[in-house]
VEXDREN-2710 file (C-alpha; in Angstrom, 1 decimal):
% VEXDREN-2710
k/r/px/py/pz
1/UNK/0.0/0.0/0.0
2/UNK/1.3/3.8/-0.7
3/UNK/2.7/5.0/2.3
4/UNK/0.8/8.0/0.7
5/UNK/-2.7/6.5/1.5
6/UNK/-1.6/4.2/4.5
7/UNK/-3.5/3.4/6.9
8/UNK/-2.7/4.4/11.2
9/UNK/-3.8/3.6/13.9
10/UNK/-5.5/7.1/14.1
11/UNK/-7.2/6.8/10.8
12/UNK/-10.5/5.3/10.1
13/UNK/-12.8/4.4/7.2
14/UNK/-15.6/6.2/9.0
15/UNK/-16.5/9.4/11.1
16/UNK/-13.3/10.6/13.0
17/UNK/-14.9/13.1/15.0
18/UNK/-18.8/13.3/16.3
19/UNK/-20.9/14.5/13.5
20/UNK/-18.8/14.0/10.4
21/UNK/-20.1/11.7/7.7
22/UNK/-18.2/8.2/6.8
23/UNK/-15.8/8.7/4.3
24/UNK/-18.0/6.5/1.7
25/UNK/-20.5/8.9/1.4
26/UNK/-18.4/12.2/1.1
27/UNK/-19.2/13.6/-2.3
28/UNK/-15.5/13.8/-4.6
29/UNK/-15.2/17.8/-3.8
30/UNK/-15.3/17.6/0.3
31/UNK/-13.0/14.3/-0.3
32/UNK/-10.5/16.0/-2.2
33/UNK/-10.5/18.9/0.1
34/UNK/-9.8/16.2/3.2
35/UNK/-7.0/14.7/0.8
36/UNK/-5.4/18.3/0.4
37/UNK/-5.4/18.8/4.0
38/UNK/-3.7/15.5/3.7
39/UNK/-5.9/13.3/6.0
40/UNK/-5.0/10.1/5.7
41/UNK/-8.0/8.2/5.8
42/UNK/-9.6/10.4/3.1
43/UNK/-6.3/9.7/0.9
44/UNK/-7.3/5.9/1.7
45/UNK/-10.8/6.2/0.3
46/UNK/-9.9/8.5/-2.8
47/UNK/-7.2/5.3/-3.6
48/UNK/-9.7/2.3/-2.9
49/UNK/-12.6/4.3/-4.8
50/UNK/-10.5/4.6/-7.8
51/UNK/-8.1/1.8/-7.9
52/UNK/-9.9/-0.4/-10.1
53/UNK/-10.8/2.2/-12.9
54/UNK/-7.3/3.2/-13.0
55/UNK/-5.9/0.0/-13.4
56/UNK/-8.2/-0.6/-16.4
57/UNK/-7.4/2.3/-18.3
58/UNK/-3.4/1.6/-17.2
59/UNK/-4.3/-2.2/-18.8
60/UNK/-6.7/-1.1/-21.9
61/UNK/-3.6/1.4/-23.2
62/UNK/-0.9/-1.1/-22.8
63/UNK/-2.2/-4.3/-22.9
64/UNK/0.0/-5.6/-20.3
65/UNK/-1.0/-6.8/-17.1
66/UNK/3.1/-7.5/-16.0
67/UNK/3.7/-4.5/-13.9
68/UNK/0.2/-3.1/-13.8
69/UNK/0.5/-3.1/-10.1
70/UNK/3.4/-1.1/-9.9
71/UNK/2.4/1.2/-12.6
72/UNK/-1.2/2.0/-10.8
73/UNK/0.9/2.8/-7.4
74/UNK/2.7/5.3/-9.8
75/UNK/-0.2/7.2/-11.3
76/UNK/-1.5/7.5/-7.3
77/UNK/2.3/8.8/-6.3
78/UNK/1.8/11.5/-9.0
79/UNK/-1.5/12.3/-7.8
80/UNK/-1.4/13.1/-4.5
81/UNK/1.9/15.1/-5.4
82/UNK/-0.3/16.8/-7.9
83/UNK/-3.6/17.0/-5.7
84/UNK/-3.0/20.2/-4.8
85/UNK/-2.9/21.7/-8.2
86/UNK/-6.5/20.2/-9.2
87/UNK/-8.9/22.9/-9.4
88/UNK/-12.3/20.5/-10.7
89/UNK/-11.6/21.7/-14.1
90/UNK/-12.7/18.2/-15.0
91/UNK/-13.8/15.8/-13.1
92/UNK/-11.8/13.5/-11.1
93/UNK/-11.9/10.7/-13.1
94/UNK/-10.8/12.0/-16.1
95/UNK/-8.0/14.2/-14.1
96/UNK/-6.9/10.4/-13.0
97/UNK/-7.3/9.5/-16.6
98/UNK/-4.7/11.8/-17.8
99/UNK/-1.6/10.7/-15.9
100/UNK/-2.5/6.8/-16.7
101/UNK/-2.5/8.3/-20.0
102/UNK/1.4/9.7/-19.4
103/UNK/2.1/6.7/-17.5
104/UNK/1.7/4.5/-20.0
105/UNK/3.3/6.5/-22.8
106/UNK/6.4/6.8/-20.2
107/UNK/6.4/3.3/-20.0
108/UNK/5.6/2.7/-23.5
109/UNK/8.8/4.9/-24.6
110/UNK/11.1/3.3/-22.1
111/UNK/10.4/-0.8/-23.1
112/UNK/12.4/0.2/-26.3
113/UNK/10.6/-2.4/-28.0
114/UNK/7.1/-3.7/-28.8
115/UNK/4.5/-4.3/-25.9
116/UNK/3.7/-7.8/-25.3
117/UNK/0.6/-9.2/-27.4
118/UNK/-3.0/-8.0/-25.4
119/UNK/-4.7/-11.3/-25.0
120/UNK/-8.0/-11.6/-26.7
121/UNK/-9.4/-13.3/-23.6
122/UNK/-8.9/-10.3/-21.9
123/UNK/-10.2/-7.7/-24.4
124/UNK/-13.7/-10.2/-24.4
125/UNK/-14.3/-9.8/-21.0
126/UNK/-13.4/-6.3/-21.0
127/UNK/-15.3/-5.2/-23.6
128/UNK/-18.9/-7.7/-23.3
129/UNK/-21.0/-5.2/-21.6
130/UNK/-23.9/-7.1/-23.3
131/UNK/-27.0/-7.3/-21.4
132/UNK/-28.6/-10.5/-20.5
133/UNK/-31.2/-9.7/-23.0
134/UNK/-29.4/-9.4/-25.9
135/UNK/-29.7/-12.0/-28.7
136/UNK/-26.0/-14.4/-28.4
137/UNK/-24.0/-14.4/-31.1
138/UNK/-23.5/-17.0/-33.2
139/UNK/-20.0/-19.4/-33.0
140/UNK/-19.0/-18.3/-36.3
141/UNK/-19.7/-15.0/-35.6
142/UNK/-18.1/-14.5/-31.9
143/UNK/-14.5/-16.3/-33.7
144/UNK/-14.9/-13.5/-36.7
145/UNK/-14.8/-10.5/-34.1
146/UNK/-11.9/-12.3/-31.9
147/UNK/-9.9/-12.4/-35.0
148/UNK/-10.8/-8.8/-35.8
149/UNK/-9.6/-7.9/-32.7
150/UNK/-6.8/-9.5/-32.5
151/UNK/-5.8/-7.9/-35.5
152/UNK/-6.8/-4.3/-34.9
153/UNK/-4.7/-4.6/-31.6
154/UNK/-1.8/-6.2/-33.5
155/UNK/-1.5/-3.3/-35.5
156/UNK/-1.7/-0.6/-32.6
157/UNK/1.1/-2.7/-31.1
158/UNK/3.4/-1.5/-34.0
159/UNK/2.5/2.0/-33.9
160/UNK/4.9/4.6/-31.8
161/UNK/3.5/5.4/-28.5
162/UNK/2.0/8.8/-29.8
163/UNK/0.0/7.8/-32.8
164/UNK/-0.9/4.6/-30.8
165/UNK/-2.3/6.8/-27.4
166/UNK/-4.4/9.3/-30.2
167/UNK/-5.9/6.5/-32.0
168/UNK/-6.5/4.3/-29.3
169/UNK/-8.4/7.8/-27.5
170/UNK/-10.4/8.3/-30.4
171/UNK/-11.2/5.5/-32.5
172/UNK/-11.9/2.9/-29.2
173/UNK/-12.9/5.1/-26.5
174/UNK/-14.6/7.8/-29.0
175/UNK/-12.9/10.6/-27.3
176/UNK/-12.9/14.0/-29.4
177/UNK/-9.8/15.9/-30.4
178/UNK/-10.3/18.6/-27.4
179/UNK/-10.9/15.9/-24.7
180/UNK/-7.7/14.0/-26.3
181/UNK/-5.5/17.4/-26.4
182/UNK/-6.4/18.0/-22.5
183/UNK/-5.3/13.6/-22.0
184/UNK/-2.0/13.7/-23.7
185/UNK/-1.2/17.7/-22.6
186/UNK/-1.2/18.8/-25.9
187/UNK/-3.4/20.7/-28.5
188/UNK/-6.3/19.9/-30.8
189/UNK/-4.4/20.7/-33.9
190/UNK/-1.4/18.7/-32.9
191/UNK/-3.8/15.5/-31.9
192/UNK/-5.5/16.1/-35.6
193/UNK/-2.3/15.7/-37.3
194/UNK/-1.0/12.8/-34.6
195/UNK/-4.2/11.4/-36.0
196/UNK/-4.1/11.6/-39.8
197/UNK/-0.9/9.9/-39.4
198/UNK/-1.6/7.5/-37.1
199/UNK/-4.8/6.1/-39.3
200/UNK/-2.8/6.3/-42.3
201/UNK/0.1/4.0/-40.7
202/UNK/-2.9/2.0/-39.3
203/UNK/-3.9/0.6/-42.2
204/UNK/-1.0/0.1/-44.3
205/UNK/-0.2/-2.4/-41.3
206/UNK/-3.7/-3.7/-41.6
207/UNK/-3.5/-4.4/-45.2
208/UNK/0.0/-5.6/-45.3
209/UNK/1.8/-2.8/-47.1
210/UNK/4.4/-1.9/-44.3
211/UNK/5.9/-3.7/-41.5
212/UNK/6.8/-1.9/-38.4
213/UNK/5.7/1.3/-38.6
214/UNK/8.2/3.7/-37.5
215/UNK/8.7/6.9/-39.3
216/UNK/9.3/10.3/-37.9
217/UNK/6.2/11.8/-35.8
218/UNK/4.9/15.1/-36.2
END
């Protein structure tokens, strides 16, 4: 645990003084303030209420669960450093969002070679949101869209870390240009040229007429 967010003795998960509310029920503005005026306890619920939805966005950009642990205790070092700074500009969430976001491309710039191979497994589970009501796909058809997968991902794999973050932003999670300039600290016009390039390189990998692509980057 982050000796950030660590528990004592003198912290608790509920009230610590007559007439406070439990720390579950605190709405995210009165917990950040508790976590500026570095409570501890507070820091402990800001960490276990958003542990989990950093650690996907950490896995879904890398597609590597092999120091995903270690890489979610960094993104909650750099933001209770930062905590201070945050001004609810945006929401929490997508604050958090943002340094997974330069997390991973600082750890996809330092493996100086290819990430390992996402598992299709994992992309199944993470992406079947399907109600129970929906109508099951057929055998033939659940194979076709494992395979399309595992091809779409195999080709974002071989992109450089910027054009891979920009089109992973927009074309998976549907993020616009502005929303991607504020994730990767950059600008929209900047993103829209990342992104012509990025599609382009895309699908010359997709079709077979390039291997790795490297090539400068705007």
């Amino acid at each position: 645990m982050l000796s950030l967010v660590a528990k004592h003795p003198s912290d608790a998960s509920g009230p610590t003084r007559s007439g406070e509310r439990p720390l579950q029920s605190l709405e995210e503005r009165e917990l950040v303030a508790r976590c500026k005026a570095n409570n501890r306890a507070a820091q402990d619920e800001l960490y276990h209420r958003f542990r989990r939805v950093v650690a996907a966005n950490l896995y879904r950009v890398l597609g590597d669960r092999g120091e995903l642990e270690d890489l979610v205790q960094e993104v909650f070092v750099i933001a209770f450093r930062g905590l201070a700074n945050f001004r609810h500009e945006a929401q929490l969430a997508t604050w958090l969002y943002r340094i997974c976001v330069n997390v991973a491309f600082g750890r996809m710039r330092s493996r100086g070679r290819r990430p390992p191979p996402i598992a299709v497994a994992d992309l199944e589970q993470a992406s079947n949101q399907s109600s129970a009501t929906d109508r099951p796909e057929s055998p033939e058809r659940a194979l076709e869209r494992r395979e399309d997968q595992a091809r779409v991902y195999a080709a974002l794999e071989q992109l450089p870390p910027k054009k891979r973050i920009v089109l992973y932003l927009h074309e998976i999670e549907g993020r616009d240009l502005t929303e991607i300039a504020y994730l990767v600290d950059s600008n929209p016009v900047t993103v829209r040229t990342r992104l012509f390039y990025a599609r382009r390189e895309f699908y010359k990998i997709l079709t077979g007429q390039a291997g790795a692509a490297g090539g400068g980057e705007p």
